[in-house]
One Martini backbone bead per residue (centre of mass of N, CA, C, O) as a GRO file, in nm:
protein
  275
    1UNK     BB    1   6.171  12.241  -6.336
    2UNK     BB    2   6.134  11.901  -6.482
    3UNK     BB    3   6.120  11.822  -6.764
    4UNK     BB    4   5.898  11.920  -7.052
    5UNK     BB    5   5.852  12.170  -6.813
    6UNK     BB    6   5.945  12.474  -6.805
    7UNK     BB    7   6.118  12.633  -6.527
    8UNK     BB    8   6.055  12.789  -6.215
    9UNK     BB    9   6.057  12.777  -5.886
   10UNK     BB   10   5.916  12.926  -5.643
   11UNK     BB   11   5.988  12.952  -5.286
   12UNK     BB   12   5.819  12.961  -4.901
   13UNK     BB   13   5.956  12.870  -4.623
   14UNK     BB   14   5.865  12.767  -4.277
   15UNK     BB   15   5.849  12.677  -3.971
   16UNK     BB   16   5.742  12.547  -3.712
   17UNK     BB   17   5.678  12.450  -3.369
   18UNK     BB   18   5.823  12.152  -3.464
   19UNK     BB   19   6.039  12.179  -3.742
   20UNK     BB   20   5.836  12.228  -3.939
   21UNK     BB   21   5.728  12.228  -4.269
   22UNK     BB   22   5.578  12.581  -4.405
   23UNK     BB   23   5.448  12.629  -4.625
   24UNK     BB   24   5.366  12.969  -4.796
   25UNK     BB   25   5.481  13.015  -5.108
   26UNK     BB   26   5.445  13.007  -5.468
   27UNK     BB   27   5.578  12.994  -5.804
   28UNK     BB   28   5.600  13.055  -6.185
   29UNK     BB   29   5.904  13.096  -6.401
   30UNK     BB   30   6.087  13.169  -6.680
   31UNK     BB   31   6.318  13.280  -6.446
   32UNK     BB   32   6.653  13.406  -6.269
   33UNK     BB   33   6.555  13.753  -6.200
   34UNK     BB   34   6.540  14.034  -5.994
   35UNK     BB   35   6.240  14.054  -6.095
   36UNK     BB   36   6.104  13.788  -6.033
   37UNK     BB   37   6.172  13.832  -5.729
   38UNK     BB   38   6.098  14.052  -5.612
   39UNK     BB   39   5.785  14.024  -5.685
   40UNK     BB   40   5.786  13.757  -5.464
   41UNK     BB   41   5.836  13.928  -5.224
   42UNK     BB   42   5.619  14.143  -5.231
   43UNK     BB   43   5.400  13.896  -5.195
   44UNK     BB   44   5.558  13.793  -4.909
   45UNK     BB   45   5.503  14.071  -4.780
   46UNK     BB   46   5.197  14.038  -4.749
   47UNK     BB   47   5.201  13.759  -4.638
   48UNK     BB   48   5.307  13.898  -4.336
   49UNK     BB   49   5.401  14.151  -4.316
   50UNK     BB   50   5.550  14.300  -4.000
   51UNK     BB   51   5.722  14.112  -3.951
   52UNK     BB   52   6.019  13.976  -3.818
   53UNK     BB   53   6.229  13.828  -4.079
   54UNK     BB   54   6.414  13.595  -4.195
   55UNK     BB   55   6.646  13.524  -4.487
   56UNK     BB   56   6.730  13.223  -4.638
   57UNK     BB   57   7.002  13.246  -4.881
   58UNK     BB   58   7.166  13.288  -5.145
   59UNK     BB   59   7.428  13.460  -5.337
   60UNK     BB   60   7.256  13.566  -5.557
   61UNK     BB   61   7.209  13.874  -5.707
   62UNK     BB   62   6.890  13.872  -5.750
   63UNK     BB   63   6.856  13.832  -5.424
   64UNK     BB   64   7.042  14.046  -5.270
   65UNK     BB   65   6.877  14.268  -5.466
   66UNK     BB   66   6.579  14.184  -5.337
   67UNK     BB   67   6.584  14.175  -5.063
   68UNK     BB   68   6.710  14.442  -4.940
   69UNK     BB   69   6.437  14.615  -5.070
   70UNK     BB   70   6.235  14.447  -4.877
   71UNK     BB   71   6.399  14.332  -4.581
   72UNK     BB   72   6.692  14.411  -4.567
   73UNK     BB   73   6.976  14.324  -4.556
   74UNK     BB   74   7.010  14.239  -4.194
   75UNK     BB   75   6.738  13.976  -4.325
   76UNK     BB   76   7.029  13.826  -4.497
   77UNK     BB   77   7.113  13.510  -4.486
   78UNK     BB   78   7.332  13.316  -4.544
   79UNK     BB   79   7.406  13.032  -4.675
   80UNK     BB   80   7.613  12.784  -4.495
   81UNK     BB   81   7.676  12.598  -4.736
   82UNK     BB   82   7.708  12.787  -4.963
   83UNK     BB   83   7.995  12.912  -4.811
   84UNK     BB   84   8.140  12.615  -4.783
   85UNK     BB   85   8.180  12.555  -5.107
   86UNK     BB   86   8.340  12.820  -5.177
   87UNK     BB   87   8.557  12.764  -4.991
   88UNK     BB   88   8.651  12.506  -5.093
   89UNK     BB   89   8.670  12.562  -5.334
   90UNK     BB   90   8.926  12.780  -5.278
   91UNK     BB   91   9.092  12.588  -5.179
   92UNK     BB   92   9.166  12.451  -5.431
   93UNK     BB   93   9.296  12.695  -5.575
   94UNK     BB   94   9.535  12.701  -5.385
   95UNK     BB   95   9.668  12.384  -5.310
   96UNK     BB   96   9.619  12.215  -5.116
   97UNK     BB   97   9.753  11.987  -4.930
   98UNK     BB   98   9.533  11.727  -4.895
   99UNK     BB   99   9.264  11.604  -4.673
  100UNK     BB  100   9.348  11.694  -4.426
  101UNK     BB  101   9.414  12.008  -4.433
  102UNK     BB  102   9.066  12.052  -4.565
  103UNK     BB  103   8.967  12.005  -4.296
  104UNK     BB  104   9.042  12.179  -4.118
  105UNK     BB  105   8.952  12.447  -4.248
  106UNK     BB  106   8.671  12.381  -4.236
  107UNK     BB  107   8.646  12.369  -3.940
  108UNK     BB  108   8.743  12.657  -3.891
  109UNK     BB  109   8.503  12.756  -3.981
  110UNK     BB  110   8.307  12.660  -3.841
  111UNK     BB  111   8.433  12.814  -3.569
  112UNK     BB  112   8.298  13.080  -3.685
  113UNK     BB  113   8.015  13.043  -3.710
  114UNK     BB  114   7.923  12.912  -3.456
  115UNK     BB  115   8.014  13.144  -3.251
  116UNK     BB  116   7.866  13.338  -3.028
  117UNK     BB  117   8.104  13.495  -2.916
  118UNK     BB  118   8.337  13.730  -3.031
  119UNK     BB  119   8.586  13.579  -2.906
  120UNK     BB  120   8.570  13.345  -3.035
  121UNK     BB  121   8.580  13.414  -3.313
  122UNK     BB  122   8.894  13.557  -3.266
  123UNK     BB  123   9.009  13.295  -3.248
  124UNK     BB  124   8.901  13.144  -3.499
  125UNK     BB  125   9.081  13.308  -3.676
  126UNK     BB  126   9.322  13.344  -3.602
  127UNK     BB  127   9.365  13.031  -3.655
  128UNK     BB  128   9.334  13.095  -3.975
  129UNK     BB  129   9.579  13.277  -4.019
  130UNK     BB  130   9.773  13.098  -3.907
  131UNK     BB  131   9.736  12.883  -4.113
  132UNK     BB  132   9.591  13.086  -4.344
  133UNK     BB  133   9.572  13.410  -4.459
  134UNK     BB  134   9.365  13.391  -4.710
  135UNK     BB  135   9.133  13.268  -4.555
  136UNK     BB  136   9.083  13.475  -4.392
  137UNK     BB  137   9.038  13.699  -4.621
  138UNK     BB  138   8.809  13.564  -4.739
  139UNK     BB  139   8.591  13.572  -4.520
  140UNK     BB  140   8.626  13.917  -4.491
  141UNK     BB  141   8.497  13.926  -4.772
  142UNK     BB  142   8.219  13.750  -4.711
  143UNK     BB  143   8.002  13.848  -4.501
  144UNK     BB  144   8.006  13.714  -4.147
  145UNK     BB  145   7.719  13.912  -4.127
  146UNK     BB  146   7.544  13.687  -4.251
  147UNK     BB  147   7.659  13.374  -4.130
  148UNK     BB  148   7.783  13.467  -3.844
  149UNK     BB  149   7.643  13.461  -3.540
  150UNK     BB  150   7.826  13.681  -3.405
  151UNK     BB  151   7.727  13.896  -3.627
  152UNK     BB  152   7.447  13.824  -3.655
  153UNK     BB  153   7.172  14.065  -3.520
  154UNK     BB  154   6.943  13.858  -3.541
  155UNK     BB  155   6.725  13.603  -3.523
  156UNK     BB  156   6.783  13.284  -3.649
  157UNK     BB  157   6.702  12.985  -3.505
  158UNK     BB  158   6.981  12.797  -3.600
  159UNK     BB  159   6.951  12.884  -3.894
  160UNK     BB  160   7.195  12.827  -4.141
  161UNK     BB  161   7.030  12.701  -4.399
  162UNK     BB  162   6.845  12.616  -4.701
  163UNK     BB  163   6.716  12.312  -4.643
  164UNK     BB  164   6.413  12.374  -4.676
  165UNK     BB  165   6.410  12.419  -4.983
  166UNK     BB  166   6.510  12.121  -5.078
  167UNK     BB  167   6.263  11.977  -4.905
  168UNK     BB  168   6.054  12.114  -5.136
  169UNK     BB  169   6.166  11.985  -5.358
  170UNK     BB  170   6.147  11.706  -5.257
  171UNK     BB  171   5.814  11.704  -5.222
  172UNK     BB  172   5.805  11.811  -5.536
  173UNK     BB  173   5.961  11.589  -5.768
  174UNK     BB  174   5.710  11.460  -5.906
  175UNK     BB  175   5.521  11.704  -6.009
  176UNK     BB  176   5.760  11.856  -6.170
  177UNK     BB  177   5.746  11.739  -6.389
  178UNK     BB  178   5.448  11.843  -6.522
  179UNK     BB  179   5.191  12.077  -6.559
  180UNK     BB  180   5.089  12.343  -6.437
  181UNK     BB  181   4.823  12.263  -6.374
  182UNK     BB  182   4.879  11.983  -6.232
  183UNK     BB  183   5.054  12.103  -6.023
  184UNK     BB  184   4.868  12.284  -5.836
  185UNK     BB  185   4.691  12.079  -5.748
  186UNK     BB  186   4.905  11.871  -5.648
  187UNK     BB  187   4.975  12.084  -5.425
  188UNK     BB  188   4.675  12.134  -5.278
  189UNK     BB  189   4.649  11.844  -5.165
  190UNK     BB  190   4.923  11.810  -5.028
  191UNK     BB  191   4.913  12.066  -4.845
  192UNK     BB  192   4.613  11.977  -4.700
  193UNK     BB  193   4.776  11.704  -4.596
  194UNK     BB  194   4.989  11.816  -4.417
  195UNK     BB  195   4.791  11.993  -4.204
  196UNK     BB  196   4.644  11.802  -4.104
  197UNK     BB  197   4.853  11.635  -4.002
  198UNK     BB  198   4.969  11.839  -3.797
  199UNK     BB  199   4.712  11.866  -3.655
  200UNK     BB  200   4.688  11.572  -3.538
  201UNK     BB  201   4.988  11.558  -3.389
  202UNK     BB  202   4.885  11.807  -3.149
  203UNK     BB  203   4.777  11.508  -2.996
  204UNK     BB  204   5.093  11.465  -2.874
  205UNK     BB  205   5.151  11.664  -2.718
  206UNK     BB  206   5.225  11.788  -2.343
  207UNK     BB  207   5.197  12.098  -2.462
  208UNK     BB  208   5.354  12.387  -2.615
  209UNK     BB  209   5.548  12.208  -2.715
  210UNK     BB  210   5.730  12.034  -2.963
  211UNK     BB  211   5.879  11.728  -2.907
  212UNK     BB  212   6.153  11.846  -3.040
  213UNK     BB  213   6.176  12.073  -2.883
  214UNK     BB  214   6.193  11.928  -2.642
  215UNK     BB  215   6.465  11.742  -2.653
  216UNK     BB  216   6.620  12.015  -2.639
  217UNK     BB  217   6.563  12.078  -2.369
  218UNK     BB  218   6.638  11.817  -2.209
  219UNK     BB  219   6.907  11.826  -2.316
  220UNK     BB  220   6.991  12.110  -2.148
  221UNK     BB  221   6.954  11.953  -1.869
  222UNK     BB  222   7.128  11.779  -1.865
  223UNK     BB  223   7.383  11.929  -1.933
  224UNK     BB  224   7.278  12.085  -1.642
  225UNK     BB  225   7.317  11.898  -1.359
  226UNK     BB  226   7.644  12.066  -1.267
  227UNK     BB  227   7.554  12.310  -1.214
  228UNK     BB  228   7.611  12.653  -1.052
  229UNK     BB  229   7.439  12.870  -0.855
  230UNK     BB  230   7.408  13.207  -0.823
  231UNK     BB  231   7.285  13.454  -0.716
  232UNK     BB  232   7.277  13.840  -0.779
  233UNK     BB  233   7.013  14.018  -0.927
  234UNK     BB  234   6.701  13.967  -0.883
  235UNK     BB  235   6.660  13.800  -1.191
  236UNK     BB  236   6.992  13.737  -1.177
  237UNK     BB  237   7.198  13.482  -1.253
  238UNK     BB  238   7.471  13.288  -1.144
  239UNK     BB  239   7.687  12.997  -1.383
  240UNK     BB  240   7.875  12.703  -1.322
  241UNK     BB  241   8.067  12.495  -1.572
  242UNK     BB  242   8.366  12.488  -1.453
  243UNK     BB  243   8.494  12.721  -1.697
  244UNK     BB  244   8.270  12.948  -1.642
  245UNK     BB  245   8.046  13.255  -1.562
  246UNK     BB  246   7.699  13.295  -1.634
  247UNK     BB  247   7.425  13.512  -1.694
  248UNK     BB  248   7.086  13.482  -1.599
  249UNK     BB  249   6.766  13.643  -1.721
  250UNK     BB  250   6.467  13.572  -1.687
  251UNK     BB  251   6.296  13.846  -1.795
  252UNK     BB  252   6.499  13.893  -2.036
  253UNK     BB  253   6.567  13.635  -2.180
  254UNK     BB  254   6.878  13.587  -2.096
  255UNK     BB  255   7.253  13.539  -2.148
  256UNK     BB  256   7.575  13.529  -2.250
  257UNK     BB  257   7.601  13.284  -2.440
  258UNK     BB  258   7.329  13.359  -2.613
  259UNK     BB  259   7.141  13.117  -2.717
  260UNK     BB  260   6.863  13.200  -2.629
  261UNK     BB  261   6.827  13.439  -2.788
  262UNK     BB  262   6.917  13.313  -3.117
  263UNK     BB  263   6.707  13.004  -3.038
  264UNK     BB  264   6.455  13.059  -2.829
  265UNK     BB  265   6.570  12.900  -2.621
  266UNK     BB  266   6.658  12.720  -2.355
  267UNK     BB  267   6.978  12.718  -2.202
  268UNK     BB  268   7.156  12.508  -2.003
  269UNK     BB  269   7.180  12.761  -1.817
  270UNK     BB  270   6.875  12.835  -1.783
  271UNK     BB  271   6.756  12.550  -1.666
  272UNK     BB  272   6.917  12.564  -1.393
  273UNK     BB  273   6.786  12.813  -1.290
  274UNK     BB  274   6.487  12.709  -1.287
  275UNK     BB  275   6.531  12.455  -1.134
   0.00000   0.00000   0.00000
């Protein structure tokens, strides 16, 4: 909260089908506290329920045990933005000359994060070992089974920051001046209207899926004009874009470029497949 009613404001949000926010829960605490984190998520979980669901937040200590107690730490994404600005501050501790210099080691960061396949990864770690021994060690100390995509075991639908908690402090940053009972009210009409909203949307649909997904789905047919695709067994395809062979299993809904799998649509070598 910020003018002159102090607290805490805790929030969970959540995408919908065509990858926009979908307030869950929120409430106003006088701290930031693991005591406090605990109590609002065991009330997320009662609203959630049994689904298994990824929580992306950073690395704050209060978060991270209390994480860990309600949803297990396996479902606890850390947020790559929040990973990428504590790299940056290591790198400038570090004393690298150059703005060229801290750009590149940045991009390396990207190639490891972003990797989807363990071999790609290990790449791309070699790749900053051999730039500076350092940073690759800050890397493998700083648990990039939480946020590197091809360690973290779950699937994460290509999110990896906590964007969507700063679009919901952006969405309700006039309220949050107000006094608490105030800001209830402000917020049960504005979320009224979000939904109404979202409602009235999805005569816009064409489908089963929202614009946007469509849109990315699109995106992976175009990409997908030129590969070659080979029968193999049962449901089983082999499709050449050129630079390797990758196998997609239609029933499995798998690829083995893992993206199917991480990002919950079809990549562009399953698309070639459906074709």
């Amino acid at each position: 909260m910020s003018g002159p009613y102090k607290g805490a404001l805790f929030s969970a949000s959540s995408y919908d089908a065509d990858n926009g926010m979908f307030p869950l829960a929120y409430d106003l605490f006088s701290s930031k506290n693991y005591e406090d984190w605990l109590w609002f998520l065991e009330k997320l979980k009662m609203v959630i329920g049994e689904r298994d669901v990824i929580i992306i937040f950073d690395r704050h200590q209060g978060i991270i045990h209390s994480v860990s107690e309600v949803f297990g730490s396996e479902n606890h994404a850390h947020c790559y933005r929040h990973i990428k600005e504590n790299f940056s501050s290591f790198l400038t501790k570090l004393n690298t000359k150059g703005r060229k210099v801290k750009e590149n080691a940045l991009q390396m960061l990207d190639s490891i994060a972003y990797a989807r396949l363990d071999c790609d990864y290990e790449v791309a770690m070699d790749t900053l070992r051999t730039f500076n021994h350092d940073l690759a060690k800050w890397v493998k100390e700083n648990n990039p089974q939480h946020w590197a995509i091809s360690k973290f075991k779950k699937m994460r639908w290509d999110k990896m920051t906590s964007n969507l908690a700063e679009s919901f402090n952006s969405w309700l940053r006039h309220e949050q001046h107000h006094n608490i009972c105030v800001f209830f009210i402000e917020h049960m009409d504005k979320l009224g209207s979000l939904l109404v909203e979202h409602k009235n949307g999805l005569v816009k649909w064409n489908g089963c899926i929202g614009p946007k997904i469509e849109e990315k789905i699109a995106l992976n047919i175009g990409k997908s004009e030129n590969y070659i695709t080979y029968l193999h067994l049962g449901s089983s395809m082999k499709e050449s874009n050129g630079k390797a062979f990758l196998e997609v299993d239609l029933m499995e809904r798998t690829c083995t470029c893992k993206a199917w799998q991480m990002f919950g649509i079809q990549c562009d070598h399953a698309c070639v497949v459906i074709r």
